[in-house]
C-alpha positions in Angstrom: 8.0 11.1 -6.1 5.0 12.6 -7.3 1.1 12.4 -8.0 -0.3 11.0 -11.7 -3.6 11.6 -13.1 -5.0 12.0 -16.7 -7.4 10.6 -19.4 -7.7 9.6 -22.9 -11.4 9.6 -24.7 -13.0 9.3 -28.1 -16.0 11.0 -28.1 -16.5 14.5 -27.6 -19.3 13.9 -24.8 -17.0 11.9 -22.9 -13.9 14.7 -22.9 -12.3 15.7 -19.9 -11.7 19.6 -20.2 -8.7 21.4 -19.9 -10.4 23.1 -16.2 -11.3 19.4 -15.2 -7.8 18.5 -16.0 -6.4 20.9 -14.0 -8.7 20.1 -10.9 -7.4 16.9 -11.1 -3.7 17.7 -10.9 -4.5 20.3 -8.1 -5.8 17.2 -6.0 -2.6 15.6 -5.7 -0.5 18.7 -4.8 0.3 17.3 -1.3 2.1 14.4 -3.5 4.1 17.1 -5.3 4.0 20.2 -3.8 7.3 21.6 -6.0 6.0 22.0 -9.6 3.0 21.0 -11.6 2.1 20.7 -15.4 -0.1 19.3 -17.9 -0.3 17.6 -21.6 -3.4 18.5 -22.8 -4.5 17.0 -26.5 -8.3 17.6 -27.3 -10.2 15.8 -29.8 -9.2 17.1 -33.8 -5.8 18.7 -32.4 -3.5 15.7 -31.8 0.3 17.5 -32.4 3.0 16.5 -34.1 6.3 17.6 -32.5 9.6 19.0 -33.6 12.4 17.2 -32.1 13.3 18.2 -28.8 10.7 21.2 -29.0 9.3 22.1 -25.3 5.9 20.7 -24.4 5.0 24.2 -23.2 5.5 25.9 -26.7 2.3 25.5 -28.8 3.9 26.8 -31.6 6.4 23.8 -32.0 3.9 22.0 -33.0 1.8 21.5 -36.7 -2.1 20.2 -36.1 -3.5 17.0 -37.2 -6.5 15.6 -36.9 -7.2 12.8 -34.7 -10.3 10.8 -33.4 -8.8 10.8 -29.6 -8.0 13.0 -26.6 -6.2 13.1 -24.2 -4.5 14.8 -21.1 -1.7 14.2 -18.6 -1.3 15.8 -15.6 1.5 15.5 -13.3 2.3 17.5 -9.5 6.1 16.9 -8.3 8.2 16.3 -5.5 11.5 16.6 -6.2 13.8 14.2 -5.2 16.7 13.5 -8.3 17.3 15.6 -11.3 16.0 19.1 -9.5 17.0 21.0 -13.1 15.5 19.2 -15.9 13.1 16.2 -14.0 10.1 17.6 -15.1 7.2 15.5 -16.5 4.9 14.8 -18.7 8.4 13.9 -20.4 8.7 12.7 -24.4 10.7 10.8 -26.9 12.5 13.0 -29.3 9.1 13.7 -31.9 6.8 13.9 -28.9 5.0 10.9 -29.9 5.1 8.8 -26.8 4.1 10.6 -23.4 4.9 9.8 -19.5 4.4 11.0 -16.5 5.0 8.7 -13.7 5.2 8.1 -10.0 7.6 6.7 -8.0 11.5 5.9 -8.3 13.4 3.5 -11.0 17.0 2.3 -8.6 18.6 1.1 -11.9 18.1 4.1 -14.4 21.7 4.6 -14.5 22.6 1.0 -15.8 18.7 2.0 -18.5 20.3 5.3 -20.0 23.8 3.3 -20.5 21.7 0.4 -22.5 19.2 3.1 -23.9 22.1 5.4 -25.4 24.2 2.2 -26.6 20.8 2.0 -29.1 21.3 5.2 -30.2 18.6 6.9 -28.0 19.8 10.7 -27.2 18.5 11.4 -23.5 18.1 15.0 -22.9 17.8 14.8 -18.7 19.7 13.2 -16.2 16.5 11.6 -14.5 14.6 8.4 -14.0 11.5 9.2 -15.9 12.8 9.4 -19.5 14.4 6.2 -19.3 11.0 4.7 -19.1 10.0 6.7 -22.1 12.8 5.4 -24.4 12.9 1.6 -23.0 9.0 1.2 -23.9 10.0 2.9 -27.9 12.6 -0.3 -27.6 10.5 -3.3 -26.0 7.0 -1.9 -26.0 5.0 -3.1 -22.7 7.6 -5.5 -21.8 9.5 -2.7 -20.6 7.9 -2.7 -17.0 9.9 -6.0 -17.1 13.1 -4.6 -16.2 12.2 -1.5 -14.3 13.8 -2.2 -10.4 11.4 0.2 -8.1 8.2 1.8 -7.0 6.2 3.0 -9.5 2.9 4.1 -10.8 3.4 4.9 -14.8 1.2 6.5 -17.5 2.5 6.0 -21.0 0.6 7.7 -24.1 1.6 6.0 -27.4 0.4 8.7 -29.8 1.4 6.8 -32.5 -0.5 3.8 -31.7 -3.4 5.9 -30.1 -2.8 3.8 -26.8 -2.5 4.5 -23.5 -0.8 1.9 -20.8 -0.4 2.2 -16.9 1.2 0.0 -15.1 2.0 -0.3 -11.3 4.8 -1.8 -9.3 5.5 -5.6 -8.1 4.5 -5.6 -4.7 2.0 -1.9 -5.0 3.9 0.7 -3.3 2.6 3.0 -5.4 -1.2 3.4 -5.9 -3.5 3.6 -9.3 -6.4 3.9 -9.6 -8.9 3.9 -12.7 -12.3 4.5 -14.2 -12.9 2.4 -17.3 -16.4 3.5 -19.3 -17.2 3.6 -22.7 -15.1 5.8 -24.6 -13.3 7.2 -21.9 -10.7 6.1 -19.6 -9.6 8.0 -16.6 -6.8 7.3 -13.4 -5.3 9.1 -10.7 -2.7 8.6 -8.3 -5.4 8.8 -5.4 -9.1 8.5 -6.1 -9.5 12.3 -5.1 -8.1 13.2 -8.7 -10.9 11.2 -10.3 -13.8 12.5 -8.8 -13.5 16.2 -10.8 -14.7 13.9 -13.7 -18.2 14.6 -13.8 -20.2 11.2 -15.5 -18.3 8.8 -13.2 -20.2 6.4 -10.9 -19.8 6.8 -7.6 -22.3 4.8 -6.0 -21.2 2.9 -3.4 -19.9 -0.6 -3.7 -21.8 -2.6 -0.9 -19.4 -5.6 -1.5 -16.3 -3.5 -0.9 -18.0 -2.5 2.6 -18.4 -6.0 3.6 -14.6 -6.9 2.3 -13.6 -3.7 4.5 -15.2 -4.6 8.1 -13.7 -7.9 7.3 -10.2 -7.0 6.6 -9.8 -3.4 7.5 -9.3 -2.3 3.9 -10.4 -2.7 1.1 -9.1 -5.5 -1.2 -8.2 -4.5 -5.3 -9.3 -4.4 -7.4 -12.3 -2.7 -5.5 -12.8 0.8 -4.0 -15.1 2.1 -1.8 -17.2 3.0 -5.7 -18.6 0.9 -8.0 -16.9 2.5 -10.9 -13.1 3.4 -9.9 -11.3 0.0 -10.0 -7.0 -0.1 -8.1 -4.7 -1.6 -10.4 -3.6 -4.6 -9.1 0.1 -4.5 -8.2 2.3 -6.1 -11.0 -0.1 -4.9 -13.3 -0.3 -3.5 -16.4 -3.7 -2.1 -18.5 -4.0 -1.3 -22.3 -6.3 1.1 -23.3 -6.4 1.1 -27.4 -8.4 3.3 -29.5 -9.8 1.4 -32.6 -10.3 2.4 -36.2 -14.0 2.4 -35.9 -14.7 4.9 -32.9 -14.2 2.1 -30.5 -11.7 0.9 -28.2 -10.1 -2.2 -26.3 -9.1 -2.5 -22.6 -6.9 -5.3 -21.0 -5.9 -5.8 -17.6 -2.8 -8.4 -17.3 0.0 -9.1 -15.4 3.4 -8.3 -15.8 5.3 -9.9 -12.9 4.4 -13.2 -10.2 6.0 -14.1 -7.2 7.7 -17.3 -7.7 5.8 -20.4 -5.8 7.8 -23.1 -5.5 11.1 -23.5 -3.4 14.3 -23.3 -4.9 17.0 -26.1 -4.0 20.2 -24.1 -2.8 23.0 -24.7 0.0 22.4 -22.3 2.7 26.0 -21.0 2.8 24.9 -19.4 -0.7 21.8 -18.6 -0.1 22.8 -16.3 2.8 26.1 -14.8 0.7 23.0 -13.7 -1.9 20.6 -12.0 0.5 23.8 -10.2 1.7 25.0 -8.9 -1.3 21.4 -8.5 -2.9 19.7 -6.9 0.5 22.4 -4.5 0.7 22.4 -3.8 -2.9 18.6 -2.3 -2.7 19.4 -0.3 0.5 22.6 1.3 -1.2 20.6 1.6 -4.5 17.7 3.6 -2.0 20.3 5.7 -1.0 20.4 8.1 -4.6 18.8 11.6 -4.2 19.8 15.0 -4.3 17.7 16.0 -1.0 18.4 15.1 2.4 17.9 11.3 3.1 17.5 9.3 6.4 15.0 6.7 7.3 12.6 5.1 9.9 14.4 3.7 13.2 11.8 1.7 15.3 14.1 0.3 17.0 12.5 -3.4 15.8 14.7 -5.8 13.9 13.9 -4.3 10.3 14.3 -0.8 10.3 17.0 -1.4 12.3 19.2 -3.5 9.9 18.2 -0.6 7.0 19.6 1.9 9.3 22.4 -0.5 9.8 23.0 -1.0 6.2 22.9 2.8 5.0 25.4 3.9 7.9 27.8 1.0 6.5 27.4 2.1 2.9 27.8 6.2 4.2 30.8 8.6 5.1 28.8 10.2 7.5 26.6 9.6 10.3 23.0 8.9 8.7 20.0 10.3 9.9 17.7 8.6 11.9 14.1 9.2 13.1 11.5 7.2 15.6 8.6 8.4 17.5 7.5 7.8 21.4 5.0 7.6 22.9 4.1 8.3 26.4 2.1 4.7 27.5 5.3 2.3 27.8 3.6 -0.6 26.4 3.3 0.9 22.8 6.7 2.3 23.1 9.8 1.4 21.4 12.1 4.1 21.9 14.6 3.0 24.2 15.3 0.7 21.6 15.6 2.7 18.9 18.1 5.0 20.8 19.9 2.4 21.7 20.1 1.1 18.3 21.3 4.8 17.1 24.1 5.1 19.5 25.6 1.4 18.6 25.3 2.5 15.0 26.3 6.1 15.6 23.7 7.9 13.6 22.1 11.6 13.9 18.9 10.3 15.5 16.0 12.2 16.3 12.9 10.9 18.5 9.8 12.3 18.4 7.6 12.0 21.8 4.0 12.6 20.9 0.7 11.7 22.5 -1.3 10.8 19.9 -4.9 12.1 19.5 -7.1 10.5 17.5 -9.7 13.4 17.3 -7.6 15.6 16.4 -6.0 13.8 13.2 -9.5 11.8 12.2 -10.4 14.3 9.5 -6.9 14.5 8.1 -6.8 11.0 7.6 -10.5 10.4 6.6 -9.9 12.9 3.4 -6.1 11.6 2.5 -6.9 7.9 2.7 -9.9 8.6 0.1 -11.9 5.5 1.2 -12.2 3.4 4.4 -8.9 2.6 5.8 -9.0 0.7 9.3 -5.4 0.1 10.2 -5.2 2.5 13.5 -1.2 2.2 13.0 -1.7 5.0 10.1 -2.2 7.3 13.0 1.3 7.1 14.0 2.3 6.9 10.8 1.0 10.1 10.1 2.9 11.9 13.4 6.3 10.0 12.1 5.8 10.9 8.6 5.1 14.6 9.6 8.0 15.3 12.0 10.4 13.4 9.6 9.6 15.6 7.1 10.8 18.6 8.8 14.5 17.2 8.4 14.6 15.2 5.0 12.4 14.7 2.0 13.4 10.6 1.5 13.0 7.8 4.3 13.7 4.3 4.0 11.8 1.8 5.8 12.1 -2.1 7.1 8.3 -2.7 5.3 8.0 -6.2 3.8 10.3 -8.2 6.1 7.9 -9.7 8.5 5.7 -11.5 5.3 9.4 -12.6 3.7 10.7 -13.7 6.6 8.1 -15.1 8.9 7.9 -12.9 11.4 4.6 -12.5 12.5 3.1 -14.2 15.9 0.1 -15.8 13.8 2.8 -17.8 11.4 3.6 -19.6 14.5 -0.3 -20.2 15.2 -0.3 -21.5 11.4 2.4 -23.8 12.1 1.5 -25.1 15.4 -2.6 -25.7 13.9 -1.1 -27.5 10.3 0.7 -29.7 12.9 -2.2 -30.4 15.3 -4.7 -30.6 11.9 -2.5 -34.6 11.7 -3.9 -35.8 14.8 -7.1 -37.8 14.7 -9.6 -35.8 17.1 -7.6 -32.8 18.1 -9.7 -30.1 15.9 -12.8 -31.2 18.4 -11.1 -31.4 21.3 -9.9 -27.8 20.1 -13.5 -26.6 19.8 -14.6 -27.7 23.0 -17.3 -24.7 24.1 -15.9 -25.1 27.7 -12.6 -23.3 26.4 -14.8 -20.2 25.6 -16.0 -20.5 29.1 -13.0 -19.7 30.9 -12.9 -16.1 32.1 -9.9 -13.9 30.4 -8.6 -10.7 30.6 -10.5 -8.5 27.7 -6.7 -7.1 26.4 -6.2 -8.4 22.8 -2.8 -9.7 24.1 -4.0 -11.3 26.7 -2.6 -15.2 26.8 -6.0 -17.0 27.5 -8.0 -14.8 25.0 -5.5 -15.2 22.1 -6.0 -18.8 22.8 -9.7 -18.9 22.8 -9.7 -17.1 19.8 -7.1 -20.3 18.1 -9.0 -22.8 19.8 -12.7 -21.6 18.4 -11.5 -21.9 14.9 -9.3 -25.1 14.9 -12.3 -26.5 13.3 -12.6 -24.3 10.1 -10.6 -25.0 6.7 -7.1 -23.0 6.7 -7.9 -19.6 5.2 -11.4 -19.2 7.2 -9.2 -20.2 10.3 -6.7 -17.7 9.5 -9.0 -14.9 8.8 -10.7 -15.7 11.7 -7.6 -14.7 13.6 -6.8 -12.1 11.9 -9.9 -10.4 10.8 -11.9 -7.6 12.0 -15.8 -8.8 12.0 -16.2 -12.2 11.1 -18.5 -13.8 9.4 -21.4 -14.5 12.1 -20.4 -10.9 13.3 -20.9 -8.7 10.2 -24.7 -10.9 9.8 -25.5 -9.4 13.0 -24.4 -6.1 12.0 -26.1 -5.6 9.1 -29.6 -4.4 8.6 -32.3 -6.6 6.3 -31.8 -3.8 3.8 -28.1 -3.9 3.0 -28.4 -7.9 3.5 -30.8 -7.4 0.6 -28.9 -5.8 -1.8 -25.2 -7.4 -0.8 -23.7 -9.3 -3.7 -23.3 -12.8 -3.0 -20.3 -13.5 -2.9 -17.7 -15.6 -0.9 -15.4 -12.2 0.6 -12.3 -14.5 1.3 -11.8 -15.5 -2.2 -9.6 -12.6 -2.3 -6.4 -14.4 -0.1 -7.9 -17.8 -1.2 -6.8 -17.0 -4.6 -3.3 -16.0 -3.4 -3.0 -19.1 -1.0 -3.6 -21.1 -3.8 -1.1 -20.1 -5.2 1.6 -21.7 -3.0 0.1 -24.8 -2.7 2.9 -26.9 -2.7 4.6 -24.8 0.0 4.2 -25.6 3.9 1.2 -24.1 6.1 3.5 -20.8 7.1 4.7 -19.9 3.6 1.5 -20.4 2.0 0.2 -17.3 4.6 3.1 -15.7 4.6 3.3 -15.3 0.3 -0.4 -14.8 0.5 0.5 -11.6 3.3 2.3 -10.3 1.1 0.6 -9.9 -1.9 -3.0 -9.2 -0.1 -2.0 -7.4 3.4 0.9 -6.1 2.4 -0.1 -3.9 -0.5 -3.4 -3.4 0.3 -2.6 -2.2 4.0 0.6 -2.0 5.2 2.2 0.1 1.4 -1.5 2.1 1.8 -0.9 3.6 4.8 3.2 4.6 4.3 2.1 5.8 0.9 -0.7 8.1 1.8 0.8 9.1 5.2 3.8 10.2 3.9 2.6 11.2 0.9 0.1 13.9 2.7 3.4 15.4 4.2 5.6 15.9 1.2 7.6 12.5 2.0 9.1 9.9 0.0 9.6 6.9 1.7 11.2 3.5 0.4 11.2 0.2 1.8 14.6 -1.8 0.5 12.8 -5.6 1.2 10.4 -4.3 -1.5 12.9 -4.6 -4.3 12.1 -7.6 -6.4 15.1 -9.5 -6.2 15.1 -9.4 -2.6 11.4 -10.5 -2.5 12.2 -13.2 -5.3 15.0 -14.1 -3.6 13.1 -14.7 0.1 10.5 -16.5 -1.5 12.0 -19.4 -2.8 13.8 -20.4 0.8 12.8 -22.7 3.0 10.4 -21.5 6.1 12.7 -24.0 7.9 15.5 -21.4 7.6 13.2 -18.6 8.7 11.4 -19.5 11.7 12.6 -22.2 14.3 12.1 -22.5 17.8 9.0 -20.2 17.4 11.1 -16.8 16.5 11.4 -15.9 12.8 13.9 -14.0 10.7 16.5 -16.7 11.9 18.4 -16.2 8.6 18.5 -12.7 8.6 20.2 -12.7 12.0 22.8 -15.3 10.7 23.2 -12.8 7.7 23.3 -9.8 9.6 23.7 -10.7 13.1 27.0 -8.8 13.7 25.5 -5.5 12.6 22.9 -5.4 15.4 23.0 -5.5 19.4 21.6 -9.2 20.5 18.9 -7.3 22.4 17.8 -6.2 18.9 18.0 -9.5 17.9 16.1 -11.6 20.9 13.6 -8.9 21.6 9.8 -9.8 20.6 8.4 -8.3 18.3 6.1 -5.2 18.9 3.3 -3.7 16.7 3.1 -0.2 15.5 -0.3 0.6 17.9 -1.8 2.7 19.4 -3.9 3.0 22.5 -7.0 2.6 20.9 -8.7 0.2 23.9 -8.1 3.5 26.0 -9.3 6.5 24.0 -13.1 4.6 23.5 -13.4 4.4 26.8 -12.0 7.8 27.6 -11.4 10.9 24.9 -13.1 9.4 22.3 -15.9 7.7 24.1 -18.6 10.8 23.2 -17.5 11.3 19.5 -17.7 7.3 19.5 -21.3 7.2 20.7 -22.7 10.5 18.8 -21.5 9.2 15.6 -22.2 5.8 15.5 -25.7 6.0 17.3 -26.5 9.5 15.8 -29.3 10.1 13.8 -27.3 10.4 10.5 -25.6 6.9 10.7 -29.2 5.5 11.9 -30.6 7.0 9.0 -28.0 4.9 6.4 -29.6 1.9 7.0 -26.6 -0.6 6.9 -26.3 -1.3 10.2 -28.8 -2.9 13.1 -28.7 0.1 15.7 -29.1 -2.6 19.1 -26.1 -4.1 17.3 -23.7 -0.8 17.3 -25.1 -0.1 20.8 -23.8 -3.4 21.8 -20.7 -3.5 20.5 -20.1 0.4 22.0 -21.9 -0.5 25.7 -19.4 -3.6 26.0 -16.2 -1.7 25.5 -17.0 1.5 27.3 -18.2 -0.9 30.6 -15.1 -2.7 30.3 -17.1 -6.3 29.3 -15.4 -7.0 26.6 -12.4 -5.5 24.0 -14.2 -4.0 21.0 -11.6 -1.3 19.8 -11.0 -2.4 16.4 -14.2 -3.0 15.7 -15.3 0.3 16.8 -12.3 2.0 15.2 -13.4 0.2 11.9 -17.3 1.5 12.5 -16.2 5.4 13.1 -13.7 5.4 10.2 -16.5 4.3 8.0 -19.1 6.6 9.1 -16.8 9.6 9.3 -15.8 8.7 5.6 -19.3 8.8 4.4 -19.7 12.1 6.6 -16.9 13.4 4.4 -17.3 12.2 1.5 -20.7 10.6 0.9 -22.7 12.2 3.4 -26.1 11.8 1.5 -26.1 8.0 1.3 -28.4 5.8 2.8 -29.3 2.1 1.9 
């Protein structure tokens, strides 16, 4: 695991220095705090290596003129191969170049194919199997690469440059495509040193944020750094004539139609294939355990690696002191039936104390509050191991969300004449209700008032953070104004599309995971653990697992309004049946609480303060509103408010000069 960055550029006026180079590498220490280093080629001195020659030694290479730079840099954590794993790593003449993030599971059964075609591998790591398999099949070689990953490839010989990111983005990439120059990073921190970039702000990508709590790729927070979409792939190619070419295409799709199977086999495969990605997590040289919740997923990983280990496994969860955000009774009780070393972690989180940690790691505006305990877990893991696995990615494969049951239950009610208007009756908004956001009656005013809307604005409206009449309010005449117009929920309309031909639940479930999923949910593990040192890999992520869950039925997932039904005939001997029946609890924290307690005065002197005023994007009576409701105990703002603060502590960080 480790942190990427680099550029390539034909023009002298558009090179990226050697000290700029090195700035960006720096960035991304957290990512690799073990070892750093660079490949540095400047316009007019493109090498030629001698077989097998270090990268370090200058005098192993002859000059030659070339019409492109270009530079690599690359920080490490070390997690397999501790000796010889360091990157950039080469191909025998030093033509081809790679430095990559992440972890490839099946580079053992790579070198046995690479060296059956006569390839001599000189280190007993991942990363130079990617080198040799893209000599071989060129950018089909992301193809058959099983993992997380985030890849730079320099074809000196062809003067291109590729990058590429993983199926289901559990590993980040950015980019900053401009004339003559391309530039990417690992986090968008490492390309800001690049002086030339634009970094106004995207106003679109704000309005896409307050909506879904992050923002959506290919957009950042800036109008001029893009995310590689997850299975991905961009070609950057210099061209005879000073120019160059750039292509963004995809490598990989999830499959959208359902695939016609006995059951009996189906479950045999997501046996054998489920277990096969937790035993294939299990490789490192460093101390290994993973995430115990106590929640059906993490606890079947943990369950899994304890089968496939001699010894008792590792486990880690984290308490909290407010019983109704915490799970660790059940993730102690979990430990003892599986007889692993477990370790809980009791904190009391505190969101003031951790803002400005998360504000600079996340880069941009990030509103999902669960990265705060995300952060404490990461942290205290950290102290005992340097990999974790995870039970990421099961909820969106196998139905497990509470609003998949809402999807159902409207698709059903959407067949009978009348009901979406008896649904949207204003007398159901009338009927007092508890302000908690899991409070039965609310939760069903909020599924009754959009009955009426077509099946992505209803979901979103569920779902989302400021809806569309909301963020209208919020906005001043002047960022209304210069707002792109634009429809912000063609971004899962796109992906829903996609499945079609599937019933109501898969179609949101599919779309979850690839929009939510990557965008949120693999953002805030990667970052989190990522600030700390920590590797952390989720075993539902592997692509035959997801390929696998995708083409079942939802019938064999959720019945009876409870999903994951065919994980538990899978795996149902594994865990407790508490595990099993127990409802599912989110990852929270007690966010309702601090606004109208600790964080009540840093609440009101930011939002209302003179520098978010003076931005202009935002009606002040509107914050006032939304801030005077919570704090009197009228009405549940908290996510709202949590989305507001992040975004105004980000540009207090970040862009603190910026104004509409």
């Amino acid at each position: 695991m480790c942190g990427i960055t680099g550029a390539v550029w034909t023009a002298t006026d558009r090179a990226v220095g050697r000290a700029t180079l090195d700035r960006m590498t720096d960035s991304l220490t957290h990512r690799g705090p073990d070892d750093r280093a660079v490949f540095f080629q400047p316009i007019g001195n493109e090498p030629i290596g001698e077989p097998n020659a270090p990268l370090t030694d200058p005098t192993a290479w002859s000059a030659h003129r070339a019409n492109v730079g270009v530079g690599l840099g690359f920080r490490r954590l070390s997690i397999i191969d501790l000796a010889t794993g360091m990157q950039p790593i080469s191909n025998e003449d030093g033509s081809i170049q790679v430095v990559f993030n992440g972890e490839i599971y099946n580079y053992r059964e790579l070198r046995k194919r690479l060296e059956g075609n006569g390839h001599t591998l000189r280190t007993q790591g991942d990363a130079e199997t990617i080198v040799h398999l893209y000599e071989d099949e060129g950018p089909d070689c992301f193809k058959l690469l099983r993992g997380m990953f985030a890849i730079a490839i320099w074809d000196g010989r062809m003067k291109k440059l590729l990058l590429a990111r993983d199926r289901l983005g559990q590993k980040p990439l950015f980019y900053a495509r401009q004339s003559q120059r391309l530039v990417f990073g690992s986090e968008l921190k490492a390309i800001l040193p690049v002086s030339g970039i634009d970094t106004q702000i995207n106003l679109s990508a704000i309005d896409s944020y307050l909506l879904y709590q992050y923002i959506p790729h290919p957009d950042t927070i800036y109008r001029g750094i893009a995310s590689l979409p997850p299975g991905h792939m961009a070609i950057w190619q210099a061209g005879r004539d000073g120019g160059e070419s750039f292509d963004v295409r995809a490598y990989w799709n999830c499959p959208t139609t359902e695939k016609r199977q006995e059951k009996s086999v189906a479950i045999v495969q997501l046996q054998e294939t489920l277990e096969q990605a937790v035993v294939m997590r299990m490789q490192s040289e460093v101390p290994l355990g993973t995430f115990l919740s106590g929640g059906v997923d993490s606890s079947l990983i943990a369950a899994l690696m304890q089968k496939n280990s001699s010894q008792p496994i590792q486990t880690f969860s984290i308490g909290f002191r407010e019983s109704e955000y915490d799970e660790s009774k059940y993730s102690q009780q979990v430990a003892r039936h599986l007889g692993t070393q477990h370790e809980a972690f009791v904190v009391q989180p505190e969101a003031v104390t951790v803002l400005p940690d998360l504000i600079y790691h996340y880069d941009q505006p990030f509103a999902d509050s669960s990265a705060i305990p995300t952060w404490y877990l990461s942290q205290m893991t950290k102290r005992q191991v340097t990999v974790a696995l995870s039970g990421d990615g099961s909820d969106e494969l196998f139905s497990g969300y509470d609003r998949y049951q809402a999807a159902r239950f409207a698709a059903n009610l959407d067949r009978i004449p009348g009901m979406q208007s008896f649904l949207a009756w204003p007398m159901w908004q009338r009927i007092p209700s508890d302000m908690s956001q899991r409070n039965v009656l609310r939760r069903w005013k909020r599924f009754s008032q959009a009955m009426t809307l077509p099946p992505v604005a209803r979901y979103m409206q569920w779902i989302g953070i400021f809806h569309d009449h909301q963020r209208a309010a919020l906005y001043s005449e002047r960022f209304l104004e210069q707002l792109p117009q634009r429809d912000p929920l063609e971004f899962v309309t796109r992906y829903h599309q996609l499945f079609a031909k599937r019933d109501a639940v898969t179609q949101f479930a599919l779309t979850d995971l690839l929009s939510y999923l990557p965008c949120d949910l693999n953002t805030k593990v990667d970052i989190a653990s990522m600030a700390h040192g920590l590797e952390v890999r989720q075993p539902f992520l592997d692509h035959h697992v997801v390929e696998l869950a995708a083409q079942l039925p939802n019938a064999w997932k959720l019945r009876w309004n409870r999903g994951k039904r065919i994980l538990h005939e899978a795996f149902g001997h594994l865990l407790p049946p508490e595990i099993w029946a127990r409802k599912k609890q989110g990852f929270g924290v007690p966010l309702d609480h601090w606004f109208r307690g600790p964080m009540r005065e840093l609440t009101e002197q930011t939002l209302l303060g003179s520098a978010a005023i003076g931005r202009g994007l935002f009606e002040p009576a509107e914050v006032t509103r939304l801030v005077q409701e919570h704090t009197s105990g009228k009405f549940d703002n908290a996510y709202r408010l949590w989305s507001l603060l992040v975004l105004e502590l980000w540009f207090q960080r970040w862009q603190p000069d910026c104004a509409v």
